[in-house]
N, C-alpha and C positions, 0 to 999 in steps of 0.2 A: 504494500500500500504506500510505504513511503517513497517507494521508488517510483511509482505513477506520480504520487503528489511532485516530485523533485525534478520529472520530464516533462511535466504540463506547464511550470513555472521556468524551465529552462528553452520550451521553446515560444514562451510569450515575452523572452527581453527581446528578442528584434524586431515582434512587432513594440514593444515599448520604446526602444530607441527609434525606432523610424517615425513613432508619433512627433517624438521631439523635436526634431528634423526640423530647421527650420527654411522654410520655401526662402528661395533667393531669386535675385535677379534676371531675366536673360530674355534676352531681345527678342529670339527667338523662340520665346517658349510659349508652353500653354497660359489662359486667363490669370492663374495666380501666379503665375512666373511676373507677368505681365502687370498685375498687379503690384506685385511686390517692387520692380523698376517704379513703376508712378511715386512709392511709396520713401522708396530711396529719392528722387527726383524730388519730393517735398519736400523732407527730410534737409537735404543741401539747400534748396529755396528759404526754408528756415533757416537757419543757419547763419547765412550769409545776411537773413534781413535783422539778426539779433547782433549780427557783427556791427553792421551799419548802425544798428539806432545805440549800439553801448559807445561806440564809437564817436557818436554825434554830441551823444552824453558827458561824454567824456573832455570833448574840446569845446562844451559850451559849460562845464563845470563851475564856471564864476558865474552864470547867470541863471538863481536859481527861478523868477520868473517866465524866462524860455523856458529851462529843463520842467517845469510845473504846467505849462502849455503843451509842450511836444507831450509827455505822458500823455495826456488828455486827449492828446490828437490820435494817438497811438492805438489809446482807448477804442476812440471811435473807430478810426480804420478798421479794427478786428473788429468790431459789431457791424461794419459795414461788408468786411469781407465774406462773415459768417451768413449774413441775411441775403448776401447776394449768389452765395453759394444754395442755400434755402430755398429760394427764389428760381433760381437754373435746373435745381434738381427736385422740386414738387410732385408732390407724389400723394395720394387721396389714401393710397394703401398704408398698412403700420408699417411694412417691411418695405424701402424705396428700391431694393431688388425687386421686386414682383412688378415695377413700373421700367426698370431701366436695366436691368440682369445683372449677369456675371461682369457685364462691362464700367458696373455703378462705379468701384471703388476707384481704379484708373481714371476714369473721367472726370470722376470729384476730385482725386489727386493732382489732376492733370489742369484741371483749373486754379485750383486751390494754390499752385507753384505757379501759376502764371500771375495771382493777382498779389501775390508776396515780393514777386521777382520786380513786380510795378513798383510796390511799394518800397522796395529797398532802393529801383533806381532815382525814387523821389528823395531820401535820405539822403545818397551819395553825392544829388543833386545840392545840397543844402550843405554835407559835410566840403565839397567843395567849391562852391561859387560862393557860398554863405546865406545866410538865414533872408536877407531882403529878396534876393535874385527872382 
């Protein structure tokens, strides 16, 4: 009996590791390969716009009523990014897959880094021309 118990459990670790497994990247791959690029894609899009606004912060550090505005604007921009993403991808159903598929999370990803990528070129905008331009 123990010996059954110890080959039932000996051959569920590769399906246990392979759960783990975590789906990557590739260009050419299936929906969640595909996926998961948008995911990275965002990922850096973030990134780079946290670079920019610590950045911004960072060189406007003597003026703490700018740095108390740009917050605030920052603020809004995410509420605005959030709602317009909301707004592109509506959906009546609970589950926004049941309106848009397997393709939902790439194309939310896939905008989501295009309107971060705007946002940081407005930053870099600001971190170099300066704040009136």
């Amino acid at each position: 009996m123990l010996r059954v118990v110890f080959l039932m459990l000996f051959a569920l670790v590769p399906i246990a590791s392979w759960a783990d497994d975590e789906i990557k990247c590739n260009d050419s791959g299936n929906q969640l390969e595909l996926n998961a690029c948008a995911s990275d894609n965002f990922a850096k899009a973030d990134k780079e716009l946290n670079q920019a606004y610590q950045s911004l912060i960072k060189k406007e550090a003597g003026d703490p009523l700018f740095i108390s505005k740009l917050r605030l604007a920052q603020k809004a921009w995410l509420a605005f990014r959030d709602a317009d993403l909301e707004a592109r991808f509506a959906c009546s159903e609970n589950d926004v897959r049941a309106c848009w598929g397997s393709m939902y999370p790439m194309s939310f990803l896939f905008r989501q880094a295009e309107l971060t990528r705007e946002r940081t070129r407005q930053l870099q905008q600001i971190l170099k021309d300066g704040r009136g331009q």
